[in-house]
C-alpha atoms as an extended CHARMM CRD file, in Angstrom:
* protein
*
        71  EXT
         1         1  UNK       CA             12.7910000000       -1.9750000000        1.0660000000  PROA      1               0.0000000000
         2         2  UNK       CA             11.0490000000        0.1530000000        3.1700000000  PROA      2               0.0000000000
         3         3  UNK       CA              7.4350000000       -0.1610000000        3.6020000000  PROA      3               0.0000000000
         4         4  UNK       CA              5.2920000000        3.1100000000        2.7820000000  PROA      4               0.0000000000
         5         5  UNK       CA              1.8340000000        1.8860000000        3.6700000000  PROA      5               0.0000000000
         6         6  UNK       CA              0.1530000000        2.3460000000        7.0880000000  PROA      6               0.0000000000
         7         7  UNK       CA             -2.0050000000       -0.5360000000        8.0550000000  PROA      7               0.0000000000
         8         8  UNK       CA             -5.5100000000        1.5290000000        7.2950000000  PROA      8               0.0000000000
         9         9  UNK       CA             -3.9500000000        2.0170000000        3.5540000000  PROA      9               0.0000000000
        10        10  UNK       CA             -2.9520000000       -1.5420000000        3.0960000000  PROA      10              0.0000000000
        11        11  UNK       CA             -6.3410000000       -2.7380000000        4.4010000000  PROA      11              0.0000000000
        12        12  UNK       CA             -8.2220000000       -0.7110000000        2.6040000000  PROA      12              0.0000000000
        13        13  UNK       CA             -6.3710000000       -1.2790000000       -0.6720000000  PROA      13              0.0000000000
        14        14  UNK       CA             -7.1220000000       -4.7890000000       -0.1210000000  PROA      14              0.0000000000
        15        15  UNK       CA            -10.8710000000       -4.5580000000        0.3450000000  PROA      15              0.0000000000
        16        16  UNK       CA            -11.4900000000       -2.4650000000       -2.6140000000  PROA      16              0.0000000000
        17        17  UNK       CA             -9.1260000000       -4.7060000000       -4.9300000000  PROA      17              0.0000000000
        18        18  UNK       CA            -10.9890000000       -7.5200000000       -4.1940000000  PROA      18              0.0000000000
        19        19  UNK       CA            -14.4680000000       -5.8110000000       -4.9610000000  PROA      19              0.0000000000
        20        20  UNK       CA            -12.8440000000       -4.7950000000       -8.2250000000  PROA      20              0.0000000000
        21        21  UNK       CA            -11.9350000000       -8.2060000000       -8.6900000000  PROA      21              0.0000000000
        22        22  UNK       CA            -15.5270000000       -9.7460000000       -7.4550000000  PROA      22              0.0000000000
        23        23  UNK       CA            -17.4340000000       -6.9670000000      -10.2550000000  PROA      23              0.0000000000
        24        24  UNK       CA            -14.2240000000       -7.3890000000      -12.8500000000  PROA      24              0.0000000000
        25        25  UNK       CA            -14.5440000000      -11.0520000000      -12.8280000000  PROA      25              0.0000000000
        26        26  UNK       CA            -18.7200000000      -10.4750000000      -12.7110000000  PROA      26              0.0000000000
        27        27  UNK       CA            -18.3980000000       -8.5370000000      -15.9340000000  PROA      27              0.0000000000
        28        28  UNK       CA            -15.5530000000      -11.0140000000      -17.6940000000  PROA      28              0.0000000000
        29        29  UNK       CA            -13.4390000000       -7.5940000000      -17.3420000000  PROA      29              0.0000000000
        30        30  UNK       CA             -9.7250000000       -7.0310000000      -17.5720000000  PROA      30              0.0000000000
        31        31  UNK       CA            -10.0530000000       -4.4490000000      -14.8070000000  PROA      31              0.0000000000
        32        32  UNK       CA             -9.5840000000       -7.5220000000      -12.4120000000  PROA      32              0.0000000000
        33        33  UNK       CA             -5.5550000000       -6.6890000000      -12.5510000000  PROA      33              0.0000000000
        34        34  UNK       CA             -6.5020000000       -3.2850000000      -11.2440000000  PROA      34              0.0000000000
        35        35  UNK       CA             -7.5630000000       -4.9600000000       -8.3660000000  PROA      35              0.0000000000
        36        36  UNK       CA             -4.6990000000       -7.4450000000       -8.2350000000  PROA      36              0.0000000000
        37        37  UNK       CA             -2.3470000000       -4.7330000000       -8.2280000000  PROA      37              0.0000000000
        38        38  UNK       CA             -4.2050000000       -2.8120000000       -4.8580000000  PROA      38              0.0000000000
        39        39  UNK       CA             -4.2640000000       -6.0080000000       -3.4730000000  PROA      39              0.0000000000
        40        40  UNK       CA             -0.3880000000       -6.5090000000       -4.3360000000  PROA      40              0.0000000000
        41        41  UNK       CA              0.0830000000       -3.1720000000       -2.5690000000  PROA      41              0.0000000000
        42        42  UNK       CA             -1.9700000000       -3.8690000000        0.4470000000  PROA      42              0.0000000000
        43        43  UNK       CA             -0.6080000000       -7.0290000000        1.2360000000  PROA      43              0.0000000000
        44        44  UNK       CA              3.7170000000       -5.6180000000        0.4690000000  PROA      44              0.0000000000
        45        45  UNK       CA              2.8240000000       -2.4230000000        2.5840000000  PROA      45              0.0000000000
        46        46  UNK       CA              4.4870000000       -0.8290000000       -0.4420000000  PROA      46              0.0000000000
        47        47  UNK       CA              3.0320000000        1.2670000000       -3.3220000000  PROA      47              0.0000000000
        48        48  UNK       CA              5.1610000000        2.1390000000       -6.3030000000  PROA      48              0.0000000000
        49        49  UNK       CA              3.2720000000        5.2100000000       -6.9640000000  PROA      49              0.0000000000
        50        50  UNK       CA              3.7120000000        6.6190000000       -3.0770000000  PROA      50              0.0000000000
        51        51  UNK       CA              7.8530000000        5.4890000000       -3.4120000000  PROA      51              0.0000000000
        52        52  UNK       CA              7.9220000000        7.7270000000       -7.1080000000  PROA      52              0.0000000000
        53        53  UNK       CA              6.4190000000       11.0520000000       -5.6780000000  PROA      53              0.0000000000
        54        54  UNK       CA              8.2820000000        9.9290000000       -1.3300000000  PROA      54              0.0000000000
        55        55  UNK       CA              4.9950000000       10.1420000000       -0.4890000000  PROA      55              0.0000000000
        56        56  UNK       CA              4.4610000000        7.5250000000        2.7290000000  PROA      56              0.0000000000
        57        57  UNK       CA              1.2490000000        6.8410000000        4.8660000000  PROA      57              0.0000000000
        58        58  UNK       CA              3.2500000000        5.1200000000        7.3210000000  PROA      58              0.0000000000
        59        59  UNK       CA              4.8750000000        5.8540000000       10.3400000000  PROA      59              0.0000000000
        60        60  UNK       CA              8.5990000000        6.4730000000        9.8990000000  PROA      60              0.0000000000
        61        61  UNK       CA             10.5660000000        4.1470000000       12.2940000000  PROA      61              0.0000000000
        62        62  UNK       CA             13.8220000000        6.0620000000       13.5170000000  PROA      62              0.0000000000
        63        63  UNK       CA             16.4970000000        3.7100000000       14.9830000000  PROA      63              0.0000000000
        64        64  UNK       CA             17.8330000000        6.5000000000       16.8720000000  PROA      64              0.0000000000
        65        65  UNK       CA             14.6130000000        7.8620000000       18.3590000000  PROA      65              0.0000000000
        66        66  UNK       CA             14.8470000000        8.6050000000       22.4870000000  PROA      66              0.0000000000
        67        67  UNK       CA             19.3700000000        9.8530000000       22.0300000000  PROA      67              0.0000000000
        68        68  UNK       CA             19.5470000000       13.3540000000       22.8340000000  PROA      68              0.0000000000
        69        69  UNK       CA             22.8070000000       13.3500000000       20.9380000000  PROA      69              0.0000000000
        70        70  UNK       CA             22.9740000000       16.7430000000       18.1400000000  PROA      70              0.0000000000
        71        71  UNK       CA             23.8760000000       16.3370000000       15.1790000000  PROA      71              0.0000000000
């Protein structure tokens, strides 16, 4: 699978899962799987969500960047 997360996305999905966790768990709040889920994403690089809609944050790798061959 293809990751669809650029590095800010994933690390930023992981900071603000955890302080949903941190306040879920504060509060004795199921939204604590909320954050387990961002923090799921952050640390796959992928986001089910982004893959549904081919949306993708991250840089596209092309194996055949740099051939000057047409297609």
């Amino acid at each position: 699978m293809q990751k669809n997360l650029a590095n800010w996305d994933r690390l930023l999905r992981i900071f603000i899962g955890a302080a949903i966790i941190v306040i879920a768990l504060y509060h004795q709040s199921w939204w604590a799987l909320l954050g387990l889920a961002l923090i799921l994403n952050g640390v796959t690089g992928r986001c089910g969500g982004y893959a549904l809609f081919g949306f993708s944050t991250a840089k596209s790798c092309d194996t055949h960047a740099g051939t000057n061959k047409p297609e």
